[in-house]
NUMIZA-550223 format. One line per 5 residues: number of its first residue (from 0); their letters; for each residue x, y, z of C-alpha. Coordinates in steps of 0.001 Angstrom, whole numbers. Each point is the difference from the previous one (the first is absolute). Example, Ala and Ser with C-alpha at 12.3 -4.5 7.8 and 13.67 -1.06 7.14 Angstrom:
2
0> as> 12300/-4500/7800 | 1370/3440/-660
! end
This chain:
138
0> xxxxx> -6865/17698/-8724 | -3343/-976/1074 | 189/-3858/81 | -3640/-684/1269 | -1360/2241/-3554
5> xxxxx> 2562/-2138/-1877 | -511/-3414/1729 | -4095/397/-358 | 646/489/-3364 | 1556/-3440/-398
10> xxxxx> -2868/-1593/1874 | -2575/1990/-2135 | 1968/-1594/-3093 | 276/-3623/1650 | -4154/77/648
15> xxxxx> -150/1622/-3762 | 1810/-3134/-1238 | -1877/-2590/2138 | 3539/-1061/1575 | 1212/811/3554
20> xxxxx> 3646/1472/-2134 | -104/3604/-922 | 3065/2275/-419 | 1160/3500/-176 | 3468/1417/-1347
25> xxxxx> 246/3458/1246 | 2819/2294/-819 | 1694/3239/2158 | -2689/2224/-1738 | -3232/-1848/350
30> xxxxx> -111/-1509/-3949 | -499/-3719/310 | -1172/-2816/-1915 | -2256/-2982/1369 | -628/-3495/-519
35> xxxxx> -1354/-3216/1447 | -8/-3717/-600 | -942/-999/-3460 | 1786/-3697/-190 | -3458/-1712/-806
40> xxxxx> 294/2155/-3326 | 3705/627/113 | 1870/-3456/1076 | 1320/-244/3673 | 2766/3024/73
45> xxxxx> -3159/2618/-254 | 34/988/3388 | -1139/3572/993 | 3323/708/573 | 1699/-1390/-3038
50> xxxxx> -2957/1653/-1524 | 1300/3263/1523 | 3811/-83/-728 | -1007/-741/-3302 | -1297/3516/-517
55> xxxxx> 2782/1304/1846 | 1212/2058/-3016 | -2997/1717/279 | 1218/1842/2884 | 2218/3391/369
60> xxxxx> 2911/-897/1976 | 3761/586/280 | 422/-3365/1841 | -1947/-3191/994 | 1247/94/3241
65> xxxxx> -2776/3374/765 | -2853/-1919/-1120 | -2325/-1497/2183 | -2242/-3221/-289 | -2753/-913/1760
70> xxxxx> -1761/-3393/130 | -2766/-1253/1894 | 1701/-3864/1150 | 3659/128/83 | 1740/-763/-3169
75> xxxxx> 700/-3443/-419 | 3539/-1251/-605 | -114/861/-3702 | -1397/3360/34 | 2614/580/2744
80> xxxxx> 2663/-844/-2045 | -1526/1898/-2872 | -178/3132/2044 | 3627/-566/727 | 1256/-124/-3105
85> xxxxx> -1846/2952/-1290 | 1649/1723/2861 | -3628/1590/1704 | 1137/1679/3095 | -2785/-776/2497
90> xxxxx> -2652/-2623/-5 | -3218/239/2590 | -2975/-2491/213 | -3508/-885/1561 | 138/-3570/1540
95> xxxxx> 3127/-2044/230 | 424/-3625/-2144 | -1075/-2321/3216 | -2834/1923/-236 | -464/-667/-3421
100> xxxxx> 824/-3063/502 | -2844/-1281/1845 | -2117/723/-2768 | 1767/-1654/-2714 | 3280/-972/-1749
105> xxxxx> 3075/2225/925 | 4032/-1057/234 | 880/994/3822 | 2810/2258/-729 | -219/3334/1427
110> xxxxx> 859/2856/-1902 | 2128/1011/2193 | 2353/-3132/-231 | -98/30/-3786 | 1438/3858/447
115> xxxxx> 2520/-1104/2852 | 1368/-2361/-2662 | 568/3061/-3300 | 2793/2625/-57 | -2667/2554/503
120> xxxxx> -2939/145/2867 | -2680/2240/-629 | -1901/1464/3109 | -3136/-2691/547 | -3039/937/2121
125> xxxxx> -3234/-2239/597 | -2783/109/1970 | -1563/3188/-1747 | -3845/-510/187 | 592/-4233/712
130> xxxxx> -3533/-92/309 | -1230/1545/-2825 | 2733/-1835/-1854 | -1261/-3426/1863 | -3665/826/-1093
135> xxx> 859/-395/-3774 | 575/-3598/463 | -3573/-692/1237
! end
C-alpha cells in the first residue's frame, strides 16, 4: 500500500474542507471511502474519522481488521475508541495530538494508550508527512 498517495489524499480532503482533519479508509484492494471534519454542520462526533467509519459499509471486505485508516492528526481519544470497536486493523497519521495541541483544544491521550487499554490493538503509525499534516493547522 502506498501510504504517502493515501495520506495526501487526506490532506487534499482536510484543505478541501477548510479543517486541518481529513481521513481515508482504505481496504486490501484499494476501494476506500473518505471523509473529514464536518462537526460545525454535524454536532461534535463529525470527525473525519467518525466521518469515515461511518461509510465503512461502503467498503468490500471480509474483515475490519484488513482495513486501513489514515488521518492527518492522530485520532483523538474518541475516534480511537471508535476505531476499536469497529475492529479497523491498522491506523496511520500525519502529526501527533501534542502537535495538535498547540494549535487548539485536544484531550492528551495518545492513541496509543487508549488501544493499550481495549482487548484488541490495532497496528498505529504517525509521523507520515508531520509537516504537511502540521501545515493544515496554519
Amino acid at each position: 500500500m502506498n501510504i504517502e498517495f493515501w495520506m495526501k489524499m487526506a490532506i487534499d480532503l482536510a484543505k478541501e474542507s477548510k479543517t486541518p482533519f481529513g481521513a481515508v479508509l482504505v481496504d486490501p484492494e484499494g476501494q476506500h471511502v473518505s471523509g473529514y471534519n464536518t462537526t460545525i454542520l454535524d454536532g461534535a462526533v463529525a470527525h473525519a474519522e467518525i466521518n469515515c467509519i461511518n461509510k465503512i459499509k461502503q467498503l468490500d471486505h471480509d474483515r475490519a481488521e484488513e482495513l486501513t485508516l489514515i488521518t492527518t492528526v492522530e485520532p483523538c481519544p474518541m475516534c480511537m475508541s471508535a476505531i476499536i470497536w469497529a475492529g479497523i486493523g491498522e491506523v496511520i497519521y500525519g502529526c501527533d495530538i501534542p502537535t495538535a495541541a498547540k494549535y487548539g483544544n485536544q484531550i492528551n491521550i495518545r492513541a496509543k494508550e487508549v488501544a493499550a487499554e481495549s482487548w484488541y490493538a490495532p497496528i498505529i503509525n504517525g509521523g507520515i508527512l508531520e509537516k504537511e499534516c502540521e501545515k493544515l493547522f496554519k
